[in-house]
DRENDO-1510 file (C-alpha; in Angstrom, 1 decimal, always signed):
<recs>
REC; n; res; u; v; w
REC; 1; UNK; +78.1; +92.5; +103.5 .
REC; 2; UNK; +78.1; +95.3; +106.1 .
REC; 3; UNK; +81.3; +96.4; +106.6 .
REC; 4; UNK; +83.2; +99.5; +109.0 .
REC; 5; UNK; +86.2; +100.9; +108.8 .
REC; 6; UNK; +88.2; +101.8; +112.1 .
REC; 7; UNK; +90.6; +104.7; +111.8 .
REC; 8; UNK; +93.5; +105.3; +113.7 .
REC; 9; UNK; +93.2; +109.4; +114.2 .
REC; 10; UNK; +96.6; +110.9; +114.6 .
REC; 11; UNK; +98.0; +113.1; +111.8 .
REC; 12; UNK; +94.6; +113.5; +110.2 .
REC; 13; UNK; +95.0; +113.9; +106.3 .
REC; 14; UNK; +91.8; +115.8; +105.3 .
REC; 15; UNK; +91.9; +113.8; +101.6 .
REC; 16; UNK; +91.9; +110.5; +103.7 .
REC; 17; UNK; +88.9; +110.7; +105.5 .
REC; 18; UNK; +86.8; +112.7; +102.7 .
REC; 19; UNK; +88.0; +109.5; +100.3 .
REC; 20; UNK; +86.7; +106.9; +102.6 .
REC; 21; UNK; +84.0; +108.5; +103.2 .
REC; 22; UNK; +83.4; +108.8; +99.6 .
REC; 23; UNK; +84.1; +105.3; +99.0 .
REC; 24; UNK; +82.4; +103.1; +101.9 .
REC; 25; UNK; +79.5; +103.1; +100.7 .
REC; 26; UNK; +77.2; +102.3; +103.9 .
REC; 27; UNK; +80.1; +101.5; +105.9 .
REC; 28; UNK; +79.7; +102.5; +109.6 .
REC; 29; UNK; +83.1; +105.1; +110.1 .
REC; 30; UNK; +84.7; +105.1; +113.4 .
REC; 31; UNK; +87.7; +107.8; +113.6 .
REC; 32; UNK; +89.5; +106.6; +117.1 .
REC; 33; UNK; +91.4; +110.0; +117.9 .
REC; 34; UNK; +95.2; +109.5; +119.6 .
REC; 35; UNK; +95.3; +113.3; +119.6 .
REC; 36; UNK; +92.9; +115.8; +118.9 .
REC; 37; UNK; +92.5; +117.2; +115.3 .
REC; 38; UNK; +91.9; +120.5; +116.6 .
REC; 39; UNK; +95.6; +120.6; +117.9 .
REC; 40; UNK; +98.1; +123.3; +116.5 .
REC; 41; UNK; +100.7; +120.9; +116.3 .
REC; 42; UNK; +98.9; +118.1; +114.0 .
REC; 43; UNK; +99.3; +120.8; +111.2 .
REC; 44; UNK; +102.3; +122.8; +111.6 .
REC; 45; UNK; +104.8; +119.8; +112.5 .
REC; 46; UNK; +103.6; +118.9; +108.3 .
REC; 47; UNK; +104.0; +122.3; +107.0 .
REC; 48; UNK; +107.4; +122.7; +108.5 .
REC; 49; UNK; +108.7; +119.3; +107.0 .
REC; 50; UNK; +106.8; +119.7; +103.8 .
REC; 51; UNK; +108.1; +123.0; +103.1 .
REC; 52; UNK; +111.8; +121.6; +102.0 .
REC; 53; UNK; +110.4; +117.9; +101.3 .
REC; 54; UNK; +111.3; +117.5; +97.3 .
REC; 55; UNK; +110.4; +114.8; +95.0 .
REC; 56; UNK; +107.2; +113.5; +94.0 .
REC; 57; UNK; +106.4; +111.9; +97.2 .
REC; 58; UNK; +106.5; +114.8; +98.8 .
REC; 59; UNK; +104.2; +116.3; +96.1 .
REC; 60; UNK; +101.8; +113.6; +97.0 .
REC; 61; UNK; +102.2; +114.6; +100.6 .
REC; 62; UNK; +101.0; +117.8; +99.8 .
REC; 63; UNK; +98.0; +116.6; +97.9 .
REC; 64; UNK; +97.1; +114.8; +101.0 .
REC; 65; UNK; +97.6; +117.5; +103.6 .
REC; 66; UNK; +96.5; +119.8; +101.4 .
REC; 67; UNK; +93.9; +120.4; +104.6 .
REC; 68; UNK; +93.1; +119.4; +107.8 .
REC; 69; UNK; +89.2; +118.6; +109.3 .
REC; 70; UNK; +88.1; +119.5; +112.7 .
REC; 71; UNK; +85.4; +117.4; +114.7 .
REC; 72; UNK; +82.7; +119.6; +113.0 .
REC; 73; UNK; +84.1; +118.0; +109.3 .
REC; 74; UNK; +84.5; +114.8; +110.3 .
REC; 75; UNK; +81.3; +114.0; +111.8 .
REC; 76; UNK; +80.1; +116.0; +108.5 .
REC; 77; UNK; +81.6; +113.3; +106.4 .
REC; 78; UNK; +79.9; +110.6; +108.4 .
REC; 79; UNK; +82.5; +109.6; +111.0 .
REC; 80; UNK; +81.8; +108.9; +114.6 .
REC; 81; UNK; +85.0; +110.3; +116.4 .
REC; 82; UNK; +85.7; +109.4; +120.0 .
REC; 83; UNK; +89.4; +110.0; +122.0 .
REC; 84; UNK; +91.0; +107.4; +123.6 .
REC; 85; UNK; +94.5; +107.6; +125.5 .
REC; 86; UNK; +97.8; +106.9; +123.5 .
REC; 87; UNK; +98.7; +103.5; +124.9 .
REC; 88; UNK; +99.8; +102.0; +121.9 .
REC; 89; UNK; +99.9; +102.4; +118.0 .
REC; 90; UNK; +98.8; +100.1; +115.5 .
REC; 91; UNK; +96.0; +97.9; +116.6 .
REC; 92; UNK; +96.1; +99.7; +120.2 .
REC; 93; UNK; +93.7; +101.8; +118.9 .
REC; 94; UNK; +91.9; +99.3; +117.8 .
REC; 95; UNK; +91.3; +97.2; +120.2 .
REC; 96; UNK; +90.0; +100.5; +122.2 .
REC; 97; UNK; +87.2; +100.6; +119.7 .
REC; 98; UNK; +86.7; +96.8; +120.2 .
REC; 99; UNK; +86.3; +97.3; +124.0 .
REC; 100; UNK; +83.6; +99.7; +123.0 .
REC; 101; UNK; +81.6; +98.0; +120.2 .
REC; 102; UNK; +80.0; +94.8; +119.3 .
REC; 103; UNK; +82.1; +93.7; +116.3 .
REC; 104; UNK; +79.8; +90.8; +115.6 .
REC; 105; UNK; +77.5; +93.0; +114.0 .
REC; 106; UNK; +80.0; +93.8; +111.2 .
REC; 107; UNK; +81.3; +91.0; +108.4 .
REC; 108; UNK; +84.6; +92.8; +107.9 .
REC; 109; UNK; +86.1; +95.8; +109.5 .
REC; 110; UNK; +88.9; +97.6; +108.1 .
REC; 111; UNK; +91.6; +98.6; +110.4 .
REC; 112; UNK; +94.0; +101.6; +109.5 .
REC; 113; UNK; +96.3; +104.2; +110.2 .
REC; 114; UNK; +95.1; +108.0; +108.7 .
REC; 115; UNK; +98.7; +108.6; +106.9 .
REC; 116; UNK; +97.2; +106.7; +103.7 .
REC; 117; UNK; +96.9; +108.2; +100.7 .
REC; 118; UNK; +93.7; +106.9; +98.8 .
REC; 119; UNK; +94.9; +106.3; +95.2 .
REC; 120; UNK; +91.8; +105.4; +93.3 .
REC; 121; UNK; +88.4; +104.1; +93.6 .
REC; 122; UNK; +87.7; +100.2; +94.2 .
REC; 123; UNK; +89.8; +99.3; +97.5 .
REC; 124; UNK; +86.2; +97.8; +98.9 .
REC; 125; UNK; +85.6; +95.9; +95.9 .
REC; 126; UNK; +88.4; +93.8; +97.0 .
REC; 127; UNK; +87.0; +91.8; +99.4 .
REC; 128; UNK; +86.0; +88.4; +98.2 .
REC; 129; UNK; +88.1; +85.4; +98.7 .
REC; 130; UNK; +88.5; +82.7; +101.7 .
REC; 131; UNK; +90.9; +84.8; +103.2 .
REC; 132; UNK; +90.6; +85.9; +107.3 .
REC; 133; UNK; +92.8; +89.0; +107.1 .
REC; 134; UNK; +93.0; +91.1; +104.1 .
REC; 135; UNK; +96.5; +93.4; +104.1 .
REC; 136; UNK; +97.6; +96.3; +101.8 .
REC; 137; UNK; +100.9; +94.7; +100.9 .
REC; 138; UNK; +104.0; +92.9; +102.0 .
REC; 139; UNK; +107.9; +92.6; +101.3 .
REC; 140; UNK; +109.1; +89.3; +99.3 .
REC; 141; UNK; +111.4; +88.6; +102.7 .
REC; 142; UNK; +108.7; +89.3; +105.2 .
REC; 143; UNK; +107.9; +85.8; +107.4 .
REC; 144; UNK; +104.5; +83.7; +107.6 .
REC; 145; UNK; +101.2; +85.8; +107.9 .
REC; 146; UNK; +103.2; +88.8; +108.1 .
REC; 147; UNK; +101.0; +92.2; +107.9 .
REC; 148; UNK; +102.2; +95.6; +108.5 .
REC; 149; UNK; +99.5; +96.4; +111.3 .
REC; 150; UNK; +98.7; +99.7; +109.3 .
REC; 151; UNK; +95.4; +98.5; +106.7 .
REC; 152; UNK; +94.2; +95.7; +107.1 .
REC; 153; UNK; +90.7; +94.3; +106.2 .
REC; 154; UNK; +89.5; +91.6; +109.2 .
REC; 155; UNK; +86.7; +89.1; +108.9 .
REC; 156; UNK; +84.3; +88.3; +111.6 .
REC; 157; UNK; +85.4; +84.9; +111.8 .
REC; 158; UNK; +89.4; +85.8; +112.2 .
REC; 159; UNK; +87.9; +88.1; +115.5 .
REC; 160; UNK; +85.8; +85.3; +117.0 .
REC; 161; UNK; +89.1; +83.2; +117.5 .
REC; 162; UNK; +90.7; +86.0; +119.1 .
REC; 163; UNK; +88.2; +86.0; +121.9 .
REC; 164; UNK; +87.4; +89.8; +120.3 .
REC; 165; UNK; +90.9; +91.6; +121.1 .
REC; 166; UNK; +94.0; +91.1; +119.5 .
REC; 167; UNK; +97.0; +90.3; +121.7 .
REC; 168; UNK; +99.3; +93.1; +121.3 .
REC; 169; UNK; +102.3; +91.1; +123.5 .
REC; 170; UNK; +104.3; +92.9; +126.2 .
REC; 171; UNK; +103.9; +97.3; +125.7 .
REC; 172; UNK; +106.8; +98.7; +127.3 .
REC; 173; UNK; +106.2; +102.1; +125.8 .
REC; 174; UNK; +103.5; +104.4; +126.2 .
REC; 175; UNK; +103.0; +108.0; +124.8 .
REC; 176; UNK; +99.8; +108.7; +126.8 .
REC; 177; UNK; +99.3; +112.6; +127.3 .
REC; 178; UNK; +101.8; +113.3; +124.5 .
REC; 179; UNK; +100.8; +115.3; +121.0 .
REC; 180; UNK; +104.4; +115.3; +119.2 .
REC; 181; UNK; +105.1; +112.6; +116.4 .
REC; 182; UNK; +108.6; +111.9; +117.4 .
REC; 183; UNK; +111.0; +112.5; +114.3 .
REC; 184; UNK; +113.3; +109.4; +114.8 .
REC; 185; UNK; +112.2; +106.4; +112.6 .
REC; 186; UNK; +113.4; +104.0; +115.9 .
REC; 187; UNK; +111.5; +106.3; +118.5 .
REC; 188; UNK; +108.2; +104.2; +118.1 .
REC; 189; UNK; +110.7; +100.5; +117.9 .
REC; 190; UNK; +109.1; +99.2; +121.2 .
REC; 191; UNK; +106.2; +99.1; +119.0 .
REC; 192; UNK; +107.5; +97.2; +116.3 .
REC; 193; UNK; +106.5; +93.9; +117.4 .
REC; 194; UNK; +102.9; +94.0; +118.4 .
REC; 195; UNK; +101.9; +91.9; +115.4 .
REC; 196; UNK; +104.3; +89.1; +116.6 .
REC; 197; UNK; +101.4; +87.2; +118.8 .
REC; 198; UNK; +98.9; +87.5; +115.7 .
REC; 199; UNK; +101.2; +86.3; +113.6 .
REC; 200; UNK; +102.6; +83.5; +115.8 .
REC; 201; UNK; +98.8; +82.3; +116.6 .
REC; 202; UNK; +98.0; +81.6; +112.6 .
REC; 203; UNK; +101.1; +79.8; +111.8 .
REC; 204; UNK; +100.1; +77.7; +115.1 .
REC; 205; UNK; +97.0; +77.4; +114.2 .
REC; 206; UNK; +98.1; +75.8; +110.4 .
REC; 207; UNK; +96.1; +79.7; +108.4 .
REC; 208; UNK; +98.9; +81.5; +107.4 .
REC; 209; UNK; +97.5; +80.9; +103.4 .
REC; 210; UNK; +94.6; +82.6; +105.1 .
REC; 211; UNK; +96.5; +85.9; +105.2 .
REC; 212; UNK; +95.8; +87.7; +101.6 .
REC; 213; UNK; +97.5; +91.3; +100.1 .
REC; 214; UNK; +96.1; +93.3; +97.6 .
REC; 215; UNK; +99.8; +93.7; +96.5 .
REC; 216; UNK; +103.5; +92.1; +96.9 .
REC; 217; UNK; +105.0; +95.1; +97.9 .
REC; 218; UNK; +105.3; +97.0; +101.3 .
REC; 219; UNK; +103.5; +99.8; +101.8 .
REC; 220; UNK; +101.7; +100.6; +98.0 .
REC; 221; UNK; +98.9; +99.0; +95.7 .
REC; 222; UNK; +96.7; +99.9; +93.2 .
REC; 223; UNK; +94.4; +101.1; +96.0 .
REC; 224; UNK; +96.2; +102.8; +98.8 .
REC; 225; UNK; +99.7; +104.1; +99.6 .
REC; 226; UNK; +100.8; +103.6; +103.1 .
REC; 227; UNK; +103.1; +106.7; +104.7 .
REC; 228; UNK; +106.0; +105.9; +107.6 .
REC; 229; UNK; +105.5; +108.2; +110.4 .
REC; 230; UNK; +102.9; +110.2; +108.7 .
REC; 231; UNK; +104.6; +110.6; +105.6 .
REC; 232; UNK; +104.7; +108.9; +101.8 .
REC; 233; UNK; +108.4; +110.3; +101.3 .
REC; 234; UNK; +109.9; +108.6; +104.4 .
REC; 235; UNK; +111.4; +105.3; +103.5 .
REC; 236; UNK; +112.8; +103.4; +106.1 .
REC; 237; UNK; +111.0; +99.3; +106.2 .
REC; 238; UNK; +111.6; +97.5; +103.1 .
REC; 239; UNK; +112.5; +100.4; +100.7 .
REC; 240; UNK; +113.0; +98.1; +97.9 .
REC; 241; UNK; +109.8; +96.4; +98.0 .
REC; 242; UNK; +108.2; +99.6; +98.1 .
REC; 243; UNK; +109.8; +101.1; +94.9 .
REC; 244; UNK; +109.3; +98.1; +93.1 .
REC; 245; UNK; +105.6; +98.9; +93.8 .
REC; 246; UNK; +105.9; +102.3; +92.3 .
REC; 247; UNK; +107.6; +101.0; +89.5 .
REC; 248; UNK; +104.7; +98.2; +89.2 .
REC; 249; UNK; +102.0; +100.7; +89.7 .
REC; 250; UNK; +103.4; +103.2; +86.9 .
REC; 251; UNK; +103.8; +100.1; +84.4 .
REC; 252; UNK; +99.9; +99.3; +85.8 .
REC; 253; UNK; +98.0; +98.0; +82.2 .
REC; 254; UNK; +94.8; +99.6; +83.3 .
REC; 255; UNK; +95.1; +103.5; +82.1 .
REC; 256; UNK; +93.3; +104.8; +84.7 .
REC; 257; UNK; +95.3; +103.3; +87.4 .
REC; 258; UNK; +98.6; +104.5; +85.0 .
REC; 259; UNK; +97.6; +107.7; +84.6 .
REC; 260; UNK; +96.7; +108.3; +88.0 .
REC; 261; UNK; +100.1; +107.4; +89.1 .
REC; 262; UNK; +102.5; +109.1; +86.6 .
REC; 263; UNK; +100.4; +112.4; +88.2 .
REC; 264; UNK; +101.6; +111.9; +91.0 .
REC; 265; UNK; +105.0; +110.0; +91.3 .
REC; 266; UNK; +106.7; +110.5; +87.9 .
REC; 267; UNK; +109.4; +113.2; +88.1 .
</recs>
């Protein structure tokens, strides 16, 4: 299987990308940049949150900004890193890397946001199974073929249909030119429904059971914790499902998966 992982480049956890890295295995890594690493701001708008953040989410935080690569380090660890404008989150970035590569070359491609904390080893032993599009987790309420639009594995087959770009619906915000992460969890709303046409088009098209998640809750698995606007301590979507999953993941019968977990969430 060859397999690359797309990364949406924003906050730029140093732990992330060192983790992947570690962990893809021959993987081709493409780090799409919304802002520069390099920036002053990428680090100092996290220190100044993180220094009153309590709680072990916030702990975790600080495990996973514990630094902060520049170019240099990145393309150390074996990513390709290339800019593109801010147009849209999610899959925006995405689909600039799309525009740019031959997909077909790959078998699956994983698609994520940087603000995800790497948990354990195995996340890329996952990927067997008939599915076309392979997400983190969900929320017991969440509709058909739902997927959060922040990790997601994607097979070749699911990108062919799609003509090679996934429709992202109408955009009518852009932060082009901009290097703040807007504190207000309803800043980035206009976003929100970018996964609508994907969604829509497997229901229509009768593969909605085609749409897999290594877990039932939003946000966290055995694998990977997914953070809300660049941090694991913000809980604004679905914070029920996602402290289920904590609970699930410190109950978790495999002891290194347990003890992992109680390091870093129990109080």
């Amino acid at each position: 299987m060859r397999l690359a992982v797309v990364a949406g480049g924003w906050h730029w956890p140093g732990s992330f990308f060192a983790r992947v890295a570690s962990q893809a295995n021959g993987a081709d890594l493409f780090a799409v940049a919304h802002r520069s690493p390099e920036l002053q701001i990428v680090s100092q708008e996290k220190r100044v949150i993180l220094e009153t953040a309590h709680g072990p989410l916030a702990d975790l935080d600080r495990e996973m900004y514990a630094w902060f690569p520049d170019i240099p380090a990145l393309r150390s660890l074996g990513w390709d890193y290339s800019e593109e404008p801010n147009t849209v989150g999610d899959w925006g970035f995405f689909n600039q890397w799309l525009e740019r590569h031959d997909y077909r070359q790959y078998d699956v491609i994983l698609s994520c946001h940087d603000d995800t904390f790497i948990l354990r080893d195995g996340v890329f032993k996952q990927l067997s199974g008939n599915w076309l599009l392979l997400a983190n987790g969900r929320y017991a309420q969440a509709p058909p073929a739902y997927v959060r639009g922040s990790f997601e594995f994607w097979k070749r087959e699911l990108l062919d249909m799609l003509g090679g770009r996934i429709d992202l619906g109408t955009l009518p915000l852009t932060r082009e030119g901009k290097t703040d992460t807007p504190s207000g969890i309803e800043a980035l709303s206009a976003w929100n429904n970018t996964g609508v046409p994907l969604r829509n088009f497997l229901v229509r098209r009768g593969l909605a059971e085609r749409v897999s998640y290594l877990s039932p809750h939003y946000r966290i698995s055995r694998w990977a914790i997914e953070a809300e606007r660049g941090f694991l301590h913000y809980q604004d979507g679905a914070p029920w499902s996602f402290e289920e999953g904590v609970k699930e993941l410190l109950q978790d019968s495999s002891a290194a998966v347990r003890d992992r977990a109680q390091t870093v969430l129990s109080q």
